[in-house]
SEKOLMI-184552 format. One record per residue (C-alpha): residue number from 0; y, z, x negated. Coordinates in steps of 0.1 Angstrom, whole numbers, plus 2048, in hexadecimal, padded with zeros to 3 digits. Each point is the difference from the previous one (the first is absolute). Last residue first. Example, Ala and Ser with C-alpha at 12.3 -4.5 7.8 and 13.67 -1.06 7.14 Angstrom:
2
  nr north  up east
   1   7F5 847  777
   0   7DE 807  80E
***
This chain:
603
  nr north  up east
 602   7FE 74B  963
 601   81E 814  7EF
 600   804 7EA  7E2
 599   807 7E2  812
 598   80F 805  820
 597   81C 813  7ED
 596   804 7E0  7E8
 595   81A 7F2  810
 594   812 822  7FA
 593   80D 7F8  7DA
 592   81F 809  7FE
 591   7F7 81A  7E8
 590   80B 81E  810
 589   7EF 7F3  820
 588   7E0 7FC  7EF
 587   807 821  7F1
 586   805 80C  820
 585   7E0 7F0  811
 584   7EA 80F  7E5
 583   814 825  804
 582   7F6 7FD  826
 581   7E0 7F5  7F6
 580   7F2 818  7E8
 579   7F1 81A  816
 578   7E8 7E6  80E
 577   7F2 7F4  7DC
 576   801 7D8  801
 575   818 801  7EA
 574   7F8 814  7E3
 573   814 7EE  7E1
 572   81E 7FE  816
 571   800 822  80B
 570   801 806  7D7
 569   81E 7EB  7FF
 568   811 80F  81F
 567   7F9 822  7F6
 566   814 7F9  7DA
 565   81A 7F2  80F
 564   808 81F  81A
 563   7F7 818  7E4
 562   819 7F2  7E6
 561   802 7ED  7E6
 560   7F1 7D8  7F9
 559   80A 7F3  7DF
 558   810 7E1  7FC
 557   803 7F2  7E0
 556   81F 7F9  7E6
 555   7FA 7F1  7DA
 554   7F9 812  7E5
 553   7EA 7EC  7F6
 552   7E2 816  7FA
 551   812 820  80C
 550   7FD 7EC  821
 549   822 816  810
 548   802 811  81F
 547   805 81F  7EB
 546   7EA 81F  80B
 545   7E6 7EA  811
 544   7FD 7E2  7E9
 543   7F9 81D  7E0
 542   7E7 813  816
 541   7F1 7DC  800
 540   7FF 801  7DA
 539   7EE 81E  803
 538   804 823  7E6
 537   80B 81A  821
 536   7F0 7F7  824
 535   810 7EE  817
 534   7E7 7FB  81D
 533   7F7 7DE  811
 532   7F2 808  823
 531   7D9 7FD  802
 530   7F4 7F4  81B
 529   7E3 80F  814
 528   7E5 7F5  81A
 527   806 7D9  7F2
 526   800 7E4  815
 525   7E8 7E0  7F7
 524   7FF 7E2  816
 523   80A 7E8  7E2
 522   818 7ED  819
 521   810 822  80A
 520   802 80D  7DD
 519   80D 7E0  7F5
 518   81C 805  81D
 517   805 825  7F7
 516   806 7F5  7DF
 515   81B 7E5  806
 514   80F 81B  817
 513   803 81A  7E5
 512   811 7E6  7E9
 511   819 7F7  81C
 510   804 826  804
 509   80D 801  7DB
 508   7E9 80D  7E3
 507   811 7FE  7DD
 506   7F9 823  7FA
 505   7E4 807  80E
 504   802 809  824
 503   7DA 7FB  80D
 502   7E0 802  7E8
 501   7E5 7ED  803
 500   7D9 808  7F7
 499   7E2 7E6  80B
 498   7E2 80A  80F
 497   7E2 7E6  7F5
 496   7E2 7FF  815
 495   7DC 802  7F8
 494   7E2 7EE  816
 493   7E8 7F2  7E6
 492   7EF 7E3  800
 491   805 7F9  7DC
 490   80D 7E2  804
 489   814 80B  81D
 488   80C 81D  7E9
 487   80D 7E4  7E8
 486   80E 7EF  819
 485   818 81A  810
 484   80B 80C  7D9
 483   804 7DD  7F5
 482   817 7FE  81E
 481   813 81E  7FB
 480   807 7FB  7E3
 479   811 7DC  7FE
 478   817 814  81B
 477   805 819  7E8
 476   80C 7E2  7E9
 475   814 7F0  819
 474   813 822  802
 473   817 7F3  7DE
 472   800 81C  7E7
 471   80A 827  7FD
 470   820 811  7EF
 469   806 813  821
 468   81F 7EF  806
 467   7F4 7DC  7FA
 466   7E0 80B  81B
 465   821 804  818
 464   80F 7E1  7FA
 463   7DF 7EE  801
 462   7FA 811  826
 461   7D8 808  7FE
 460   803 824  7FA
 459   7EA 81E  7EE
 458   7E4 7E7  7F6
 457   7EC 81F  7F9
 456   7DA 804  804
 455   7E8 812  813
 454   7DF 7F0  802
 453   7E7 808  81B
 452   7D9 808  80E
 451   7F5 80F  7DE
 450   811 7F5  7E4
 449   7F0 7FD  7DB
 448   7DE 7EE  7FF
 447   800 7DD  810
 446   823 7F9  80A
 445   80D 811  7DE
 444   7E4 7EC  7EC
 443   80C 7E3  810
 442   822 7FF  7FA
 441   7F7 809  7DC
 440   7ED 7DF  800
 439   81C 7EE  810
 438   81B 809  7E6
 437   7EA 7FC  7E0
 436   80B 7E5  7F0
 435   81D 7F7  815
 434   810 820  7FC
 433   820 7FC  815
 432   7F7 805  825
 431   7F3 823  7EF
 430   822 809  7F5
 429   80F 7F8  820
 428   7EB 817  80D
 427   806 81B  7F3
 426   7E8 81A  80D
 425   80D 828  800
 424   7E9 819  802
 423   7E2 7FD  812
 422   7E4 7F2  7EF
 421   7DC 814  809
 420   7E3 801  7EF
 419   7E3 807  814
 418   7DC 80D  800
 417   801 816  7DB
 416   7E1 80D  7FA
 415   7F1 7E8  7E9
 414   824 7F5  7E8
 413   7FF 7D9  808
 412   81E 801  816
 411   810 80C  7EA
 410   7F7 7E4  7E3
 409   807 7E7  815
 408   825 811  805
 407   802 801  7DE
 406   7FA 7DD  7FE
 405   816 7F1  81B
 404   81E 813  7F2
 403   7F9 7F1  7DC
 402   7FF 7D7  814
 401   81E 808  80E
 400   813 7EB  7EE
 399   824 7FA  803
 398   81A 7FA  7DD
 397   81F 7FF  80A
 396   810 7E5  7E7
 395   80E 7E9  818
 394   810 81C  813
 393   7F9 801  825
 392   81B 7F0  815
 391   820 815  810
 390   7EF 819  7F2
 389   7DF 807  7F6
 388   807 80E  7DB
 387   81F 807  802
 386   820 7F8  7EA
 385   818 810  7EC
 384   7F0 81B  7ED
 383   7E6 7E7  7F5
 382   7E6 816  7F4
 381   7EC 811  7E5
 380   7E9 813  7F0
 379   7EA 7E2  7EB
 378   7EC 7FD  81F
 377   821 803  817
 376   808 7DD  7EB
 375   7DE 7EB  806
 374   803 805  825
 373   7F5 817  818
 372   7F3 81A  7F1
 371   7DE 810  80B
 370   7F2 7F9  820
 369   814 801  823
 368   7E8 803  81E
 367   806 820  809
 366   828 800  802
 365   80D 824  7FB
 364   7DD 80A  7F7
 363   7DD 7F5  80A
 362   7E0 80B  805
 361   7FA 80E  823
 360   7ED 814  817
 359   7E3 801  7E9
 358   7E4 803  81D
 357   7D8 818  7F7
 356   804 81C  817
 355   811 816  7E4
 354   80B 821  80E
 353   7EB 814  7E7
 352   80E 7EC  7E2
 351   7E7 7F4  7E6
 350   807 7DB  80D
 349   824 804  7F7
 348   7F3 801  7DB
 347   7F1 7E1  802
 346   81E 7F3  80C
 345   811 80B  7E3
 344   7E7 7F0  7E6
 343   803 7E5  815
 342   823 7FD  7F9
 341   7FF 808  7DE
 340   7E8 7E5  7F7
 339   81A 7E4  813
 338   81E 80A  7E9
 337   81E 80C  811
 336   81A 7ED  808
 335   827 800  7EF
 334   819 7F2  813
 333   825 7F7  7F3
 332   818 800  81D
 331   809 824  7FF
 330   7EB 822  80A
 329   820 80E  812
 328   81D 7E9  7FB
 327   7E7 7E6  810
 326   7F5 80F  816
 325   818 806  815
 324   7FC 7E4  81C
 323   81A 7F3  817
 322   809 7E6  7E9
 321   7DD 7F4  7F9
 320   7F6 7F4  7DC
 319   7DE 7F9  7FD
 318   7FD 809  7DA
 317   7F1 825  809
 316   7F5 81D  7E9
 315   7E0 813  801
 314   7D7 7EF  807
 313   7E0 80C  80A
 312   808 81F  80F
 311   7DF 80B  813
 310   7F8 80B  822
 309   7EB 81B  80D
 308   81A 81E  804
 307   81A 7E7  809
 306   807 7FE  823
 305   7ED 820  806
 304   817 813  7E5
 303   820 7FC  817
 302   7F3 815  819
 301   800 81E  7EE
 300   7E8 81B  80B
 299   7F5 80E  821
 298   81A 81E  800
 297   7E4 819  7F9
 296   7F7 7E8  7E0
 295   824 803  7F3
 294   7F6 818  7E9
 293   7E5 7EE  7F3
 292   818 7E9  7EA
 291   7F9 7DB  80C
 290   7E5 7EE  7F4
 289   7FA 7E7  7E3
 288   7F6 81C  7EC
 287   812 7E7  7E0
 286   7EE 801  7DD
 285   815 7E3  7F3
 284   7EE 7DC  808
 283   826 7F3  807
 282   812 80C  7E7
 281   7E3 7F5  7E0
 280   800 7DB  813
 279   826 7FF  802
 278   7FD 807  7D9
 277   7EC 7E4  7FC
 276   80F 7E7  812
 275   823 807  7ED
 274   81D 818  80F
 273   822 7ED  808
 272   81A 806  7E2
 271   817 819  812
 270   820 7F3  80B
 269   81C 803  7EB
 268   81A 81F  7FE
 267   81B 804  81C
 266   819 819  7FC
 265   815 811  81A
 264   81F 80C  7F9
 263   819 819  80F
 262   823 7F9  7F9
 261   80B 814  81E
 260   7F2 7E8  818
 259   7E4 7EA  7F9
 258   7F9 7E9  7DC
 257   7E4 7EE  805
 256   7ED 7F6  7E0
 255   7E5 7E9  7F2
 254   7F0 7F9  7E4
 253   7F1 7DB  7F7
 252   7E2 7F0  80E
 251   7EF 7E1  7EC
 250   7DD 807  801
 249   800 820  817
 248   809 7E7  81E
 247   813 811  814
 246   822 7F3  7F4
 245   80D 7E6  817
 244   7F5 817  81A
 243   814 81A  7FB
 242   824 7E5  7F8
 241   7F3 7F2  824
 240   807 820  815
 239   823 811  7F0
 238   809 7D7  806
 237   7F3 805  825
 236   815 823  7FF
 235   81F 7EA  7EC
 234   801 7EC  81C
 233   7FE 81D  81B
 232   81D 812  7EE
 231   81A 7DC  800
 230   7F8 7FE  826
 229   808 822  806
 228   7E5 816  80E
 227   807 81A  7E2
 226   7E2 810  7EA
 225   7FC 7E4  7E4
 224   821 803  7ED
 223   7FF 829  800
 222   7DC 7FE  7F8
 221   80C 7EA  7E1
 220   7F4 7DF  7FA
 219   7E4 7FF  7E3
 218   807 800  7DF
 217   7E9 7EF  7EA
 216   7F0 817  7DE
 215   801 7F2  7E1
 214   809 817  7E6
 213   826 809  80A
 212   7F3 80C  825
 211   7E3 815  7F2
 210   81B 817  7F5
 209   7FE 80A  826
 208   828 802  80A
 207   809 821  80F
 206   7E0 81D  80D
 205   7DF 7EC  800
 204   7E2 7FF  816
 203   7E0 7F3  7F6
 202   7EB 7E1  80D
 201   7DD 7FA  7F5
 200   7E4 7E4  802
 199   805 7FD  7DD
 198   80A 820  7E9
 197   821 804  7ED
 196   813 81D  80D
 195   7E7 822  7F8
 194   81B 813  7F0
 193   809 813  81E
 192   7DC 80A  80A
 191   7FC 811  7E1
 190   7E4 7F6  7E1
 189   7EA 81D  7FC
 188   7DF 7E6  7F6
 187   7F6 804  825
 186   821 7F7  811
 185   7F7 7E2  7E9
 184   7DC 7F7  80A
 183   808 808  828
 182   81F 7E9  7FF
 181   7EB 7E2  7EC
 180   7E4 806  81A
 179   81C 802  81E
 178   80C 7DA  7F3
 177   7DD 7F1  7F9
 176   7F2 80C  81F
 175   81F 7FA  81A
 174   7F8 7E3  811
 173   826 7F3  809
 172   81E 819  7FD
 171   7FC 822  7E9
 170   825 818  809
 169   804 81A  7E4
 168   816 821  7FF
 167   805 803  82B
 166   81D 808  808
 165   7F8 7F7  827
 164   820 7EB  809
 163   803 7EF  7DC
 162   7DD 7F3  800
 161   7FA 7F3  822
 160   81C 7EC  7F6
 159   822 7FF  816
 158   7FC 7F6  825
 157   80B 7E0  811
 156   809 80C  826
 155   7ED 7FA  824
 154   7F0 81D  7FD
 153   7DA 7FA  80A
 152   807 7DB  7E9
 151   809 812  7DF
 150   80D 7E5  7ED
 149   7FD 804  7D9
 148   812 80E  7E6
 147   7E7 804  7E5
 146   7E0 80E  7FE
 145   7F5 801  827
 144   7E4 7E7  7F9
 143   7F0 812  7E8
 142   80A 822  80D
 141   7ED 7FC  821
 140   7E5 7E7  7F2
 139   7F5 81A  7E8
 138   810 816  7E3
 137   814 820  7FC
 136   7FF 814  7DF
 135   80A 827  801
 134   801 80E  7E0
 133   807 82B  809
 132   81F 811  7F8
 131   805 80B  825
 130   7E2 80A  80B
 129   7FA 807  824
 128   824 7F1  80B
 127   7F9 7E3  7EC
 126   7E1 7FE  80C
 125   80D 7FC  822
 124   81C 7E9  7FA
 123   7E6 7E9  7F0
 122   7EA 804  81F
 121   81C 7F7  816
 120   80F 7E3  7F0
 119   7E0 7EF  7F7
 118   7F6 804  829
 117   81C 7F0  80C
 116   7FA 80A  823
 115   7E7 820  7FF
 114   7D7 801  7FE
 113   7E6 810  818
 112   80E 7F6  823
 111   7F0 7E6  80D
 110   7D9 803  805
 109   7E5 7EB  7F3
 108   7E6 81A  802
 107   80C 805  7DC
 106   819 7F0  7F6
 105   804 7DA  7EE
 104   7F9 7F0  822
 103   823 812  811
 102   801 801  827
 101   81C 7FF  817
 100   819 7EB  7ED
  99   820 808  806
  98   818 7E0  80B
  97   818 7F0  7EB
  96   7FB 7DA  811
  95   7E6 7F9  7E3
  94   7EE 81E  806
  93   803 81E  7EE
  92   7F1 820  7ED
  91   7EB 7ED  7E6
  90   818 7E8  7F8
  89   818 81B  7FC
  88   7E7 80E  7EA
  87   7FD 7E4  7E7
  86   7DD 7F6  803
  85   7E0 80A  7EC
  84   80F 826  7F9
  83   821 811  7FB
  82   7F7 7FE  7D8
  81   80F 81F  7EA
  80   7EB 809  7DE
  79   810 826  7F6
  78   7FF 800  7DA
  77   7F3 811  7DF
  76   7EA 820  802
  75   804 801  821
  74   80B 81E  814
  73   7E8 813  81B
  72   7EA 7EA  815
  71   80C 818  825
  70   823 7FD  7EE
  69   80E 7DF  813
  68   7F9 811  825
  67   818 81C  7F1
  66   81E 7E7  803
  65   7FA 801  827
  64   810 7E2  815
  63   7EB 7E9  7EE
  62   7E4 80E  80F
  61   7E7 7EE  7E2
  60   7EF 7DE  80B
  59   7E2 800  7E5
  58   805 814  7E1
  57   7EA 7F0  7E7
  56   7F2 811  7DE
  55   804 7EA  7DF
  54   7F2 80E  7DC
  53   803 7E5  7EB
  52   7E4 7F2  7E7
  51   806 7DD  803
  50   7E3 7FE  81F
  49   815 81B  815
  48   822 7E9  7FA
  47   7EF 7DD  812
  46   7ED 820  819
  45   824 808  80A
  44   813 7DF  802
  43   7DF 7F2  816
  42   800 81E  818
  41   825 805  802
  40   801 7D6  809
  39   7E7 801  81A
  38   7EA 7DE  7FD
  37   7EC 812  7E6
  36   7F2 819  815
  35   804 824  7FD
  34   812 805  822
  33   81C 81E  7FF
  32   814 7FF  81C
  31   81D 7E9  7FC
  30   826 808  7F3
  29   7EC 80A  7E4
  28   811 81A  7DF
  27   7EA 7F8  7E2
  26   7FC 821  7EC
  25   7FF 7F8  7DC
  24   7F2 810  7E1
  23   7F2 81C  815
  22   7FE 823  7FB
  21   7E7 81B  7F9
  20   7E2 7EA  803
  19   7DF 809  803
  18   7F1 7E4  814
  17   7FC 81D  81D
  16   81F 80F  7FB
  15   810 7DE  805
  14   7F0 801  823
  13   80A 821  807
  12   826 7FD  7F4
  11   801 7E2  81A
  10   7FD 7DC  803
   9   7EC 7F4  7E3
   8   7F2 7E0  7FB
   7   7DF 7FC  814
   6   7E1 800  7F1
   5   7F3 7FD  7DB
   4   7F0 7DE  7FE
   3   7FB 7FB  7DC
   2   81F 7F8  7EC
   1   80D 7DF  7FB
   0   7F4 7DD  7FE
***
């Protein structure tokens, strides 16, 4: 279970003075302030190296215009750790339609401001120019996804690997525990950062043909073939696309490698084998603050931590399958949950905390309601590379029970002086409609004990050529839904509503389609405050329909909406009866020959 609590990690000479330390093993470079809570990546990486016996100090959101800002830990024993934070900073800097954001959750006082653009490329330029001989290994959802040539949506241009542009030595992809423990255990033993090719979860660069080419390894298409807007380039992007995905499953993936410009390679190695039940249990009950650094106190802390400070991680990996969704080449489609004694053992942990008012916010994952594998095959530590789970029709051999969800959540709710346990990531619906066993009853015990007052959930569209695109099934289901949900709460006498999630422009999406759903939306009586815009973002399959007009699925062409005007008059379209919105309603009514229906939306 690790050491006993022994405070924050290190974040200055001082504080490693006080554990009496000279140096550091590791210095984890943060493109987020420094939050010691296991939903922060630094945080979980860190104290995952601290209970192996590593010495790991964190330097939160460095001034990466200043090399000296990377000295204030001194030089690591054996690498630099690079992560740009929770979300890939451009993300994190911009709104869908390329606009700065104003505030920044992962900051402190929530302020803009505190990290660069690219983060991974900055900080590695900036240890490099503070030591240049030094290991640096990048890692994270801003290198993970970035890793090969990918489109780069804030540009408008298909960039090379994350890899190759920061010169980096090691790039870890997916959960990295396995892959940085290996890196930390053989950087330890004297081995050099050049010779360290061969790990999962890893990609390394490589100067002329990698030999790994004549023992196995797939070629990709060359960044040179993928980076033109030529018909023949965007085919062999969605190819570039599909031939990754084919092989993420660590079962039966083979090497990889990209070759770029000047013969410059990058090489692929396997996915990480996911992490068992158990060992997610040791990760997770690590001896975590769960508070932000005190340094950021004056500043009124990190907003990102109240979200998540009381709320537990029941569950990693996804099989759901959503184009627009990353999350799959992050955690990957095989899920691993955590056992039911280490949850509460958690929680009763939480309950210890000096801000604890007696709620669990959440218990959940990527999809909350998922349990264990979903099928015979991902138990053995597998897939089907070719086919999804849920769509177009759930797979025969999906295996749904929520029964083991239900019972750690009894047993929550059971712990003295907790008052509330609270569900509210992600719901899938669908997948409840589908356990026939145990479907209702879990229904029910989310009605009775788990929302307060409303549901969010995410149909995303109702249009079946636009739920195609976005890798989800037929909207008669949600519909199915949303009646069990409305009489189940009337059963229960209990006044809750459900607030459904859609998202305008996907890929796929034509002004017909946005019609169709501001007609259901009409009908239904429910207009949401916000849309959200679709937003390219590296490692989707929707990114994929953006950048090429292409289904990478088929192959086959698809319309994709571009543009500001379009995109406004599909989001107008999904706010209609909003006052501001109905000139732009009436034009894309216009735009759509459809102006019979003027009267209709707009009273």
């Amino acid at each position: 279970m690790g050491p006993k609590k022994p405070g924050f990690l290190p974040v200055n000479l001082r504080e490693m003075g006080e554990r009496g330390w000279e140096s550091c093993d590791f210095i984890f470079v943060s493109g987020d302030a420094y939050v010691d809570h296991p939903s922060f990546a630094a945080a979980l990486i860190s104290r995952f190296l601290e209970a192996q016996g590593f010495r790991v100090g964190v330097l939160p959101q460095p001034d990466w215009k200043n090399p000296q800002s990377y000295t204030v830990l001194g030089r690591p024993r054996l690498a630099f750790l690079v992560g740009a934070g929770n979300m890939d900073s451009m993300v994190a800097h911009y709104t869908a339609a390329r606009k700065p954001r104003s505030e920044d959750a992962y900051s402190p006082g929530g302020k803009a401001g505190f990290r660069p653009d690219r983060a991974t490329l900055k900080y590695v330029e900036g240890i490099r120019a503070a030591y240049k001989d030094i290991p640096v290994i990048i890692g994270g959802i801003e290198a993970g996804l970035r890793r090969f040539a990918h489109y780069d949506y804030w540009s408008d241009t298909v960039r090379r690997s994350i890899l190759l542009d920061s010169k980096a030595d090691i790039l870890v992809y997916g959960m990295g525990e396995r892959p940085i423990l290996e890196i930390a255990r053989r950087l330890g033993k004297g081995e050099p950062v050049s010779a360290i090719r061969d790990i999962r979860g890893t990609c390394v660069r490589s100067q002329g043909l990698p030999p790994e080419l004549s023992t196995g390894a797939l070629r990709l298409p060359d960044y040179e073939a993928v980076k033109a807007g030529d018909p023949a380039s965007l085919r062999a992007y969605a190819e570039h696309f599909m031939l990754q995905k084919l092989h993420a499953d660590p079962g039966i993936a083979k090497p990889l490698a990209e070759r770029s410009d000047g013969d410059r390679w990058v090489l692929q190695n396997p996915p990480a084998v996911p992490l068992e039940t158990t060992e997610l249990d040791r990760i997770y009950e690590l001896p975590y603050m769960r508070r932000a650094h005190p340094m950021y106190d004056a500043a009124g802390g990190v907003p990102a931590l109240q979200e998540v400070c009381f709320s537990l991680v029941s569950n990693r990996g996804c099989f759901g399958g959503c184009s627009f969704c990353a999350i799959t080449f992050h955690q990957g489609r095989a899920l691993t949950s955590r056992s039911p004694e280490s949850l509460v053992r958690e929680a009763e942990t939480l309950t210890h905390h000096a801000d604890f008012k007696g709620y669990i916010h959440d218990v959940g994952g990527p999809t909350a309601n998922f349990y264990g594998a979903s099928c015979p095959r991902q138990a053995k530590g597998g897939f089907c590379p070719e086919k999804e789970c849920l769509y177009p029709k759930p797979c025969p051999q999906l295996k749904v029970n929520h029964r083991p969800y239900m019972e750690t959540l009894n047993a929550l709710r059971n712990i003295g002086s907790i008052k509330k346990v609270f569900i509210r990531s992600g719901i899938r619906f669908d997948y409840m409609e589908l356990d026939k066993q145990h479907g209702r009853e879990f229904l029910e015990t989310l009605c009775q004990h788990h929302i307060s007052g409303q549901l969010k959930v995410a149909p995303e569209h109702i249009s079946a050529p636009v739920l195609a695109a976005m890798g989800k099934g037929d909207h008669g289901t949600y519909e199915k839904f949303r009646r069990d949900y409305t009489e189940m709460n009337s059963r229960l006498e209990l006044k809750q509503y459900l607030i459904p999630y859609f998202i305008s422009s996907h890929p796929g999406s034509t002004l017909k389609d946005a019609i169709e759903l501001a007609l259901y939306m009409k009908k239904s009586r429910f207009v949401p405050d916000q849309v959200q815009d679709f937003y390219p973002s590296p490692g989707t399959m929707a990114t994929v329909m953006y950048r090429t007009g292409l289904d990478p699925r088929t192959m086959e062409d698809m319309y994709v909406p571009r543009g500001e005007r379009e995109k406004r008059l599909q989001r107008s379209l999904l706010q209609f009866n909003h006052p501001d919105k109905k000139a732009l309603v009436i034009e894309a009514l216009r735009t759509a020959g459809r102006a019979d229906l003027i009267g209709i939306l707009l009273t």
